[in-house]
C-alpha positions as CSV (number, residue, x, y, z in Angstrom):
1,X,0.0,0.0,0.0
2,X,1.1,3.1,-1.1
3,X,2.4,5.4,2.3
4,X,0.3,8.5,2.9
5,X,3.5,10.5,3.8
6,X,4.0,13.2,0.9
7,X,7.9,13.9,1.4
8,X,9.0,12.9,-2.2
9,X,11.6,11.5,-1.0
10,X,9.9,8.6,1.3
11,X,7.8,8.0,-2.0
12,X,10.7,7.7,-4.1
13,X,12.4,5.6,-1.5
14,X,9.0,3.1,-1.0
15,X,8.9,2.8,-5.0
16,X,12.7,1.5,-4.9
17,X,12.2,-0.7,-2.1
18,X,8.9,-2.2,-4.1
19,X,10.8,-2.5,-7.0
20,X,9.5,0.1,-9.4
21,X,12.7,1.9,-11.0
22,X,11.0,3.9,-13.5
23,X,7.9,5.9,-13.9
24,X,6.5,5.8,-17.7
25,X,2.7,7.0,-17.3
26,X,0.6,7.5,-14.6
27,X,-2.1,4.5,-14.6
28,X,0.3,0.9,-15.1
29,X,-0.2,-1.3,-18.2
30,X,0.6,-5.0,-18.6
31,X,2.9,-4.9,-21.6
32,X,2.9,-8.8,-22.7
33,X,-0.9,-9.0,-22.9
34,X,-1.2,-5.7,-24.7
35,X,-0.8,-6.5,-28.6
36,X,2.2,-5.2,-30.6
37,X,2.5,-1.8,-31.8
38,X,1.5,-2.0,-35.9
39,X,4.5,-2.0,-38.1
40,X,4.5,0.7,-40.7
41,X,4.7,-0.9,-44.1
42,X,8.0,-1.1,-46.0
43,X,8.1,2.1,-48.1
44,X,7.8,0.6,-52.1
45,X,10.6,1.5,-54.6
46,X,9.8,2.5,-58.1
47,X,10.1,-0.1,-60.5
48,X,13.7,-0.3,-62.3
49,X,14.3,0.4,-65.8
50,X,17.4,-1.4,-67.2
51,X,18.9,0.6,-70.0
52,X,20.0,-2.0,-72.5
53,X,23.7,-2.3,-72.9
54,X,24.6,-0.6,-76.2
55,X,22.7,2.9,-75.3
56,X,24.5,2.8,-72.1
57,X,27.0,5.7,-72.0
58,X,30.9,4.6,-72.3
59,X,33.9,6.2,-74.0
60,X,34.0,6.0,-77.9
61,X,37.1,4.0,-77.7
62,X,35.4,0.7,-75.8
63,X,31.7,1.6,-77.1
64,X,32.6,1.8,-80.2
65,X,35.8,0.1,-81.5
66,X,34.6,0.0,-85.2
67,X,33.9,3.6,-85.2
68,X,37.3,4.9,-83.8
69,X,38.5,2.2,-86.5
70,X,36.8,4.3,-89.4
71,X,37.6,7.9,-87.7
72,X,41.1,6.4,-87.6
73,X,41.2,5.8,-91.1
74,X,39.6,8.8,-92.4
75,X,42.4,11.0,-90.6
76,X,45.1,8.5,-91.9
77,X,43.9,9.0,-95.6
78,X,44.0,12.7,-95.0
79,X,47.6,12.7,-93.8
80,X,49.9,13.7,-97.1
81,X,53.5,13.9,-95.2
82,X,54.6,12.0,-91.8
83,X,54.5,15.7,-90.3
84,X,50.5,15.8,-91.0
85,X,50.2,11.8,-90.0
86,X,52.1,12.4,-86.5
87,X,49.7,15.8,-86.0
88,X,46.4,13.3,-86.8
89,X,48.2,10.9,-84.3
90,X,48.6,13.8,-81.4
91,X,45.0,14.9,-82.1
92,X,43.3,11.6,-81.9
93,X,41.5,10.7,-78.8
94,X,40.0,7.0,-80.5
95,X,42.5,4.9,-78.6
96,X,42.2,4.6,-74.1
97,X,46.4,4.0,-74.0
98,X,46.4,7.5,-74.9
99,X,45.4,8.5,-71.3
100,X,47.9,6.7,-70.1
101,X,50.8,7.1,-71.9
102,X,53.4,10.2,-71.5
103,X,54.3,10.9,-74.9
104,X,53.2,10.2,-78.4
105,X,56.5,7.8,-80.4
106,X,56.3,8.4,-83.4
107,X,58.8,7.2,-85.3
108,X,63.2,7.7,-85.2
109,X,65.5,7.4,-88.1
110,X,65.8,8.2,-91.3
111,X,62.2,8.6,-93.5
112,X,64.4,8.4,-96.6
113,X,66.1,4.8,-95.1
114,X,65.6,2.0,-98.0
115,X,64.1,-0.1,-94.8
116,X,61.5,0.3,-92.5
117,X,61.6,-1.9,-88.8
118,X,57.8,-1.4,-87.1
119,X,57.8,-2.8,-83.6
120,X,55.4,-3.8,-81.0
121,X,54.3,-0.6,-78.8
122,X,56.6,1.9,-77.2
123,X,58.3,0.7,-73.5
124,X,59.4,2.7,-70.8
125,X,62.0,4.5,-71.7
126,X,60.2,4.6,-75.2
127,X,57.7,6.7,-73.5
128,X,59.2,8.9,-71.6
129,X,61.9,10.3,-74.4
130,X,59.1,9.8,-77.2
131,X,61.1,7.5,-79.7
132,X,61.0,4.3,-80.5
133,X,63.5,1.4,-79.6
134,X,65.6,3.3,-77.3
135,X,66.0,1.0,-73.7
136,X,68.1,-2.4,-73.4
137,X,65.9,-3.6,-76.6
138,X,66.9,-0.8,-78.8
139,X,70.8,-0.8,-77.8
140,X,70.5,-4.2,-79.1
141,X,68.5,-3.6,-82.2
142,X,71.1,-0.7,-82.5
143,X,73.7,-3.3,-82.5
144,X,72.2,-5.7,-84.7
145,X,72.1,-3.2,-87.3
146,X,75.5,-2.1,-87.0
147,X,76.2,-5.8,-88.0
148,X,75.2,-5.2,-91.4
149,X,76.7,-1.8,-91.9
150,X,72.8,0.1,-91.3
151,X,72.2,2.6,-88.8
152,X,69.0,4.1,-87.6
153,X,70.5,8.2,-88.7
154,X,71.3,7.1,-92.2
155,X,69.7,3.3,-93.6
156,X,66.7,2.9,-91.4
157,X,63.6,4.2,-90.9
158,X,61.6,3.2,-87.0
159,X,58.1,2.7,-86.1
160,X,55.6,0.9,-84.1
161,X,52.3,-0.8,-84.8
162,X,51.4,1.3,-82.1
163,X,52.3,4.7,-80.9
164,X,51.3,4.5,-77.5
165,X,52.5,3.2,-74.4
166,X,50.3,0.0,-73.3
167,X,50.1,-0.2,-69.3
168,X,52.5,-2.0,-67.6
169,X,54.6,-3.4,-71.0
170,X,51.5,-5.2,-71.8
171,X,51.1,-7.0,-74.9
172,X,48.6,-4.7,-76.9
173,X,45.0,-6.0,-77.3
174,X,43.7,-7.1,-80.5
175,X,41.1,-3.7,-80.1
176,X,43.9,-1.6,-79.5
177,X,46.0,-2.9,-82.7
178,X,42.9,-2.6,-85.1
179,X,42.1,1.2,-84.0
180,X,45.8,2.1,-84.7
181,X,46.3,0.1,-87.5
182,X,45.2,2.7,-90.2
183,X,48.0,5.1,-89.2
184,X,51.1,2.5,-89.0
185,X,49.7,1.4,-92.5
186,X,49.2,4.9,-93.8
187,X,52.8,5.9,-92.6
188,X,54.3,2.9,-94.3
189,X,52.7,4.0,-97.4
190,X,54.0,7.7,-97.1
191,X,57.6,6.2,-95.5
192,X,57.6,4.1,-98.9
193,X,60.5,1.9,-97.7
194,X,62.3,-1.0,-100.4
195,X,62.2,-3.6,-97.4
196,X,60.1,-3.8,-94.5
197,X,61.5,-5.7,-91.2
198,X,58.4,-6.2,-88.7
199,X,59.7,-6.5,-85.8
200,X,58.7,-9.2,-83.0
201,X,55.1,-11.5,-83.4
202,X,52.7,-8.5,-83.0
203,X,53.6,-6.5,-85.7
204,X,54.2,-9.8,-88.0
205,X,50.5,-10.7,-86.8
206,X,49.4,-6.5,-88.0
207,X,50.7,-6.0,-91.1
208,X,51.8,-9.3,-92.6
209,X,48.6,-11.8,-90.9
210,X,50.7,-14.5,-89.7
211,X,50.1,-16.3,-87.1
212,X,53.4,-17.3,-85.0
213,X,56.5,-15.5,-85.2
214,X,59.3,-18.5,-84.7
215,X,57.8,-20.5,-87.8
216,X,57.4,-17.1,-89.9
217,X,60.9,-15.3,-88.8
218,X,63.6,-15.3,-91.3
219,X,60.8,-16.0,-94.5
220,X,60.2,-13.7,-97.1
221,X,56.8,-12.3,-97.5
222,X,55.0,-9.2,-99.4
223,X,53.6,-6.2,-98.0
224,X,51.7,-3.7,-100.4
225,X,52.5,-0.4,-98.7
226,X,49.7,1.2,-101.2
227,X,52.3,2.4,-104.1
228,X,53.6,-1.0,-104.7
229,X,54.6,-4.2,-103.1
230,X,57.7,-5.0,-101.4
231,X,59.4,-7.7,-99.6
232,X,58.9,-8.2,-95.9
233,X,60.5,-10.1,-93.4
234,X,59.5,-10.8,-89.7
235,X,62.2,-11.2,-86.9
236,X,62.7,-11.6,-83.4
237,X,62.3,-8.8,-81.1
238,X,65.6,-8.0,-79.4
239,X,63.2,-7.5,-76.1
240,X,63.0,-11.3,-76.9
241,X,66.7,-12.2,-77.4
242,X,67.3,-10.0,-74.3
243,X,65.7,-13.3,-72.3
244,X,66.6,-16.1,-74.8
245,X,70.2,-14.9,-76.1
246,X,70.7,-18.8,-77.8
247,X,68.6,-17.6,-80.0
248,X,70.5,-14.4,-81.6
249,X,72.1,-17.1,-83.8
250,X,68.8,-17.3,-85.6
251,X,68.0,-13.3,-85.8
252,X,72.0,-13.6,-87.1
253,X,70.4,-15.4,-89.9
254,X,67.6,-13.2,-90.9
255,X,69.8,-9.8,-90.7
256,X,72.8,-12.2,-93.0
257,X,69.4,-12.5,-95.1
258,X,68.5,-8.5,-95.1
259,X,71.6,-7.9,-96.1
260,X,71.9,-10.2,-98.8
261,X,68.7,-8.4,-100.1
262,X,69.4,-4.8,-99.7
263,X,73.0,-5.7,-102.2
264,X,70.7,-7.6,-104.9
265,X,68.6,-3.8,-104.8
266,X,71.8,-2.7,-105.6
């Protein structure tokens, strides 16, 4: 029974001792026969529209491969000198490695060299000076040309299949090699060389279509740089000899070959 003293704190102190530690309304309620409180209802989300895959929004270069392709060419085409093909090059934006890449390579050597070497894609140190063939794998190349009395300043003219760093060395993908394709081709054409040298199994694969580069290296094929056909000849990439030297005895072969054919031009 509740006390009749009114001192708050003898009531406070009688509530304690019956066990009542807080006050939450004035009349009591027996919470576990009283049903539970109504749950609002979960608030409904607008149905989702997928958007199909080709309207979504993505850059032109992974959207639309074809279509940097054919915007690739049409720039090529309009290209008449190497100056106005490397200015189509710097202004194109069809191709993602040029967002990652430092500098635009071009090309090194001589434009008027009776041979033209294309590589693979610009390295490192290719990239950061902006010319092909210029690390470990172009001191060797350098060497290998030396053998057979050329040199890049006078006899040879340098490119790649393409003029952009990939990320991380990587071998370039066959999306990447088709977008950039027009220009090697186009600067090939304008280049004009008597022998082409692709060098290593990418650039064999671009511009001559095989399909392996040890059964290919060392044969003589044809590449029709647009004016007229000449002979063409893959070879080992000196990146390549750099890890399997036994082999330079074979590149020794092709270059004895390259030689052979540059003399019967006279």
């Amino acid at each position: 029974m509740i006390p009749a003293a009114t001192d708050p704190a003898e009531l406070a102190a009688w509530y304690a001792e019956m066990g009542v530690t807080e006050a939450l309304d004035e009349t009591p309620h027996d919470h576990f026969t009283e049903p539970a409180a109504a749950q609002p209802a979960p608030r409904r989300l607008p149905p989702r529209t997928e958007t199909p895959a080709a309207a979504r929004a993505l850059p032109a270069a992974v959207a639309a491969p074809d279509e940097a392709a054919q915007s690739a060419r049409a720039l090529a085409q309009q290209a008449t000198t190497l100056d106005e093909l490397k200015a189509a090059l710097a202004g194109f934006e069809g191709c993602a490695l040029k967002a990652t890449a430092k500098n635009l390579v071009f090309a090194d050597g001589n434009p008027e060299g009776r041979v033209m070497l294309v590589g693979e894609a610009p390295g490192a140190d290719e990239d950061r000076l902006g010319l092909p063939f210029v690390g470990r794998s172009g001191q060797l190349l350098d060497l290998m040309l030396a053998a057979i009395g050329l040199n890049r300043q006078e006899h040879v003219y340098i490119a790649n299949l393409l003029p952009w760093r990939p990320p991380g060395n990587r071998t370039p993908t066959p999306q990447e090699v088709a977008i950039c394709l027009p220009f090697i081709q186009r600067q090939i054409e304008l280049a004009d060389p008597d022998i082409l040298v692709c060098v290593g199994k990418p650039s064999a694969m671009g511009l001559l279509g095989v399909t392996g580069i040890m059964a290919t290296r060392g044969r003589w094929m044809e590449y029709d740089t647009g004016k007229r056909r000449v002979p063409a000849m893959p070879i080992l990439h000196p990146a390549y000899l750099l890890r399997k030297p036994l082999d330079k005895r074979l590149t020794w072969r092709d270059l004895r070959a390259l030689k052979a054919a540059l003399d019967k031009l006279g």
